[in-house]
C-alpha positions as CSV (number, residue, x, y, z in Angstrom):
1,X,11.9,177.8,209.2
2,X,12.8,177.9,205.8
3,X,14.2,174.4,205.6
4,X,11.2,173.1,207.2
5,X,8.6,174.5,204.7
6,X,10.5,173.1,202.1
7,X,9.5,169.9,203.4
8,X,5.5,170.7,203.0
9,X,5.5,170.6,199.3
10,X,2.1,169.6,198.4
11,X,-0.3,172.2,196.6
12,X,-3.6,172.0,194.9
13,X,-5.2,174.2,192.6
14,X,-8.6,173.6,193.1
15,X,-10.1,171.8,197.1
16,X,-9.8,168.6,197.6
17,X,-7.1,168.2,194.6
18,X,-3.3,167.9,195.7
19,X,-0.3,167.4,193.5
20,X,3.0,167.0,194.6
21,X,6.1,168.8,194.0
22,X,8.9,166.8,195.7
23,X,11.5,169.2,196.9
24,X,15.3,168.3,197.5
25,X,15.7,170.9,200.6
26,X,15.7,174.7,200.8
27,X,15.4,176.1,197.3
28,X,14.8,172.6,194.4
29,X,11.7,171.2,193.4
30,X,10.7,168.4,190.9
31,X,6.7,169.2,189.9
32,X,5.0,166.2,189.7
33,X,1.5,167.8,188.7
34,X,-0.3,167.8,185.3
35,X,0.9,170.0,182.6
36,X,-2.1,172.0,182.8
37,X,-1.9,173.2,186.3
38,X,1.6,174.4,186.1
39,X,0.0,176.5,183.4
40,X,-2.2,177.4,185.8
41,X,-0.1,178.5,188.3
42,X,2.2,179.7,185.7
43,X,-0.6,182.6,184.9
44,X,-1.8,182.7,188.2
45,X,2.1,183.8,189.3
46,X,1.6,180.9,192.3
47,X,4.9,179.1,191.7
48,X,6.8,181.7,189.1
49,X,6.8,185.4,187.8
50,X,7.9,185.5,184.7
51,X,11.1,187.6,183.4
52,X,10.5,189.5,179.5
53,X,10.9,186.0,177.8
54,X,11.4,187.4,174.5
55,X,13.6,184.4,172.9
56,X,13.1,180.8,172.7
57,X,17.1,179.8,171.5
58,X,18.3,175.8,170.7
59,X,21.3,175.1,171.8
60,X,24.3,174.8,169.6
61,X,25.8,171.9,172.4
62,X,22.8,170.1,172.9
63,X,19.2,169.4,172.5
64,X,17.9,172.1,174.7
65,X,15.7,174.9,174.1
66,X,16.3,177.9,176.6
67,X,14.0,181.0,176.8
68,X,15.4,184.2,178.7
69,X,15.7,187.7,178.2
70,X,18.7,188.1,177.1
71,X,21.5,186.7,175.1
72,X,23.9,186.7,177.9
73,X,21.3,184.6,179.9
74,X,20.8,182.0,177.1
75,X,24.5,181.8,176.4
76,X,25.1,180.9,180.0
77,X,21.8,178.4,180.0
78,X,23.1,176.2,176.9
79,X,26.9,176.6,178.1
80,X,25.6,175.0,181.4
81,X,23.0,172.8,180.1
82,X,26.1,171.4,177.7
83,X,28.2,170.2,180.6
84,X,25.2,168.2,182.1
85,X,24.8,166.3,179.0
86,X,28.5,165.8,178.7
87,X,28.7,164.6,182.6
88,X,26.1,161.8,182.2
89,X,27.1,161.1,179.0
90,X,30.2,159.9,179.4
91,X,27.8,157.4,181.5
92,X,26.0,156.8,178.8
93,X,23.1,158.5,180.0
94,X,21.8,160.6,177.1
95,X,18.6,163.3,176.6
96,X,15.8,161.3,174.8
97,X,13.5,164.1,173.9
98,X,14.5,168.2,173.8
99,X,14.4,169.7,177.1
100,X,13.4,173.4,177.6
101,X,15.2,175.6,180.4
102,X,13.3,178.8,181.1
103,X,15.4,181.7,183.4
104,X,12.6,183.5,185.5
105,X,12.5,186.5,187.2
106,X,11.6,184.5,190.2
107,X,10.6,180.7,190.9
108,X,8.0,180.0,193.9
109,X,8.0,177.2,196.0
110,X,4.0,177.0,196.9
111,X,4.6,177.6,200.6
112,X,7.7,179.4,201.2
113,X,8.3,182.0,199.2
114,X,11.4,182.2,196.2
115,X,13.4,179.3,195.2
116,X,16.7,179.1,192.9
117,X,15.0,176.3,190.5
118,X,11.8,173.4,190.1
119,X,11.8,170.5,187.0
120,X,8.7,170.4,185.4
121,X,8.3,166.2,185.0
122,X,5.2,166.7,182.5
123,X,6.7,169.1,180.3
124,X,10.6,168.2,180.5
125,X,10.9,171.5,181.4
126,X,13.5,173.3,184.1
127,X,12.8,176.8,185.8
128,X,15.6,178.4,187.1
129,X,15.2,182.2,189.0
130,X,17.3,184.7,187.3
131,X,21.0,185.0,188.3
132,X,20.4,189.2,189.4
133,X,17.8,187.7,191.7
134,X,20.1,184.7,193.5
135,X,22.1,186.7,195.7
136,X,18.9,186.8,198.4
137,X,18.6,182.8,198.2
138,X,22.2,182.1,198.9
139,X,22.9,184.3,201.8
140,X,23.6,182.4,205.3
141,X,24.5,179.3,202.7
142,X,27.8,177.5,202.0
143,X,26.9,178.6,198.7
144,X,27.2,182.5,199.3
145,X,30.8,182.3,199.8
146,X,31.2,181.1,196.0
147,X,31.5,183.2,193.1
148,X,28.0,183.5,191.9
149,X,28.5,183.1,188.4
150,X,30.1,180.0,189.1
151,X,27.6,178.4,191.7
152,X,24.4,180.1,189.4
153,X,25.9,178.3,186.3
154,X,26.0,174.7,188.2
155,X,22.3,175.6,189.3
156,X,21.5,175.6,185.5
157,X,23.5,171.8,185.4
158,X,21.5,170.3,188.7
159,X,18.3,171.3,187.1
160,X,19.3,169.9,183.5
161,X,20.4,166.9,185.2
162,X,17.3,166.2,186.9
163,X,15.7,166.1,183.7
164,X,18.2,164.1,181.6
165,X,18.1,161.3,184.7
166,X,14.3,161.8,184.3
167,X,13.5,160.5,180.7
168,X,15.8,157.4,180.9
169,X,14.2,156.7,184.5
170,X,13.3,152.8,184.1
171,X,11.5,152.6,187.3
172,X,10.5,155.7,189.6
173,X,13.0,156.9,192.0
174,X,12.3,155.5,195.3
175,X,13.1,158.7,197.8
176,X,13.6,162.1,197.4
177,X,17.7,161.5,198.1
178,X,17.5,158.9,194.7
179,X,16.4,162.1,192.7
180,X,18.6,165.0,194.2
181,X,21.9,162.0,194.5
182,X,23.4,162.3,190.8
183,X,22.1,166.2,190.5
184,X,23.8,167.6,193.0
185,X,26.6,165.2,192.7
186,X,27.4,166.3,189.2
187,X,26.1,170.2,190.0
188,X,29.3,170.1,192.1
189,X,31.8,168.3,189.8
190,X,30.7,170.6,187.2
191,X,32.0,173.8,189.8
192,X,35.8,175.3,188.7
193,X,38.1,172.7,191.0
194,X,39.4,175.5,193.3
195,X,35.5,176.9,193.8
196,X,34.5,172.9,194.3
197,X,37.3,172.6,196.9
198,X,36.0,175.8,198.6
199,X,32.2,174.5,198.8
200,X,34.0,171.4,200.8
201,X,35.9,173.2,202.9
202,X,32.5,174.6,204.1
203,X,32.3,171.0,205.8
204,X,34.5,169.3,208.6
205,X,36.1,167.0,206.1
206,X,36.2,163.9,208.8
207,X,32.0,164.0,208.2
208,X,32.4,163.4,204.5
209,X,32.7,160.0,204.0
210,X,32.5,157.7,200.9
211,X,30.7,155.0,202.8
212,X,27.5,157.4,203.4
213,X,24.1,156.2,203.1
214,X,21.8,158.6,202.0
215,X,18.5,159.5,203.2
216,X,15.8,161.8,203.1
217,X,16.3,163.4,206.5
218,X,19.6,164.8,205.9
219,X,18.4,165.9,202.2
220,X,15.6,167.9,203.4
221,X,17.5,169.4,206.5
222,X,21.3,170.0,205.0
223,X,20.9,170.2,201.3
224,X,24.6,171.5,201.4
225,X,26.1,168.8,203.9
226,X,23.9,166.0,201.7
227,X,25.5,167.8,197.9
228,X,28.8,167.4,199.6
229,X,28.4,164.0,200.6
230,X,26.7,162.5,197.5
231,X,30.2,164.2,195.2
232,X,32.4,162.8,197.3
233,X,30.4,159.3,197.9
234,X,30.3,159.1,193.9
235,X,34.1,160.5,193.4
236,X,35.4,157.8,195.4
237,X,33.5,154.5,193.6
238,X,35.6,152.2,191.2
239,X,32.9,153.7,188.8
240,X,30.5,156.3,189.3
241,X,28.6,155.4,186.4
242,X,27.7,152.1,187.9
243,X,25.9,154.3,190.6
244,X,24.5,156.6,188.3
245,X,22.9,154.0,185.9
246,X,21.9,151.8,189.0
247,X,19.9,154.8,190.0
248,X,17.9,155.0,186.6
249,X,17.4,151.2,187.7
250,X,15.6,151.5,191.2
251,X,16.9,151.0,194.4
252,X,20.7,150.8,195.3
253,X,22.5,149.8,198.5
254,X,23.6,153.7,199.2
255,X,20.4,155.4,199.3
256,X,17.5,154.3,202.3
257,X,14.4,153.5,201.0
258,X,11.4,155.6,201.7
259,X,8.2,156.1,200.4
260,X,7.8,159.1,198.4
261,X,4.6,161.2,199.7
């Protein structure tokens, strides 16, 4: 049930208005609505409760501001958020404008319940549910057999990820599998090698292959299977970069085509 409400991701804040927050499976959403109804729902506790953000810290690494309650938490945020910008920079994919990355006691998805993380498109802004408060989300996962500080630290990259692919977007993704491709491709690359081999193990490794086309259908209904997939599809190209920049160009030969809704 809880993969299938992940697919109803529309919400509206008033009748009669709807915006969309596209969701890439169980527990990631990219929030499409105005700035001033995530505020809304910010205060209104509809998509997050907020933790005792008493610190708004710039990363030494990189041009990301990250608000949490502790220093522990913000250490972890910027180590994280580092590795994303060194993954897609070596691409030369680069941030454009400072992010923010804000550790919550608990993100919402707007129908079912608590989600590890949601990208804020209008205010370049990742939320990412407190590592003390993960444990819940990943049981029953491939990702609960993983040491949590490892697979809560590549949360913190996916979500950076999305917002660094975001801002040097040329032309809007055209599915939901052309947003959630490079971060969960890189959210695994950036796992410790052995903890990355365990995640794949999770998987017959005959059903990996590098000739995959992505889609949608497996996205929304084996985020896991579709993360494993999309690391191995872009390990084993000549150059992954050409994938990743032909992304932030519009459609590529990989990914189906379907309108976003």
């Amino acid at each position: 049930m809880r993969r299938i409400l992940s697919i109803l991701c529309l919400f509206g804040t008033q009748q009669g208005l709807a915006q969309a927050i596209e969701c890439g499976g169980d527990y990631v959403c990219i929030s499409k609505a105005p700035a001033a109804t995530i505020t809304a729902l910010h205060k209104s506790s509809a998509v997050t409760k907020l933790a005792d953000l008493v610190e708004l810290e710039l990363c030494p690494e990189a041009p990301v501001h990250v608000t949490a309650a502790s220093a522990e938490e913000r250490g972890l945020a910027c180590s994280a958020a580092g590795d994303a910008v060194r993954l897609l920079g070596r691409c030369g994919i680069s941030v454009r404008r400072p992010l923010r990355v804000e550790i919550m006691s608990e993100v919402r998805h707007p129908f079912s319940g608590a989600i590890f993380g949601l990208f804020d498109i209008k205010q370049d802004k990742a939320l990412v549910t407190q590592e003390a408060n993960t444990p819940s989300l990943v049981k029953d996962t491939p990702y609960a057999q993983l040491p949590q500080r490892d697979f809560y630290r590549s949360l913190i990259v996916h979500e950076v990820i999305h917002g660094i692919m975001h801002q040097n977007l040329k032309r809007p993704a055209s599915s939901h599998a052309a947003y959630e491709y490079p971060a969960y491709a890189l959210q695994i690359e950036s796992l410790p090698p052995n903890v990355r081999e365990q995640f794949l193990q999770s998987f017959e490794q005959d059903a990996i292959r590098a000739d995959t086309i992505f889609n949608d259908t497996v996205l929304f209904f084996d985020p896991f299977y579709f993360a494993a997939q999309a690391y191995r599809h872009l390990k084993a190209a000549d150059d992954g970069c050409v994938h990743l920049n032909a992304l932030l160009a519009g459609e590529v030969p990989f990914i189906l085509t379907m309108p976003l809704r």
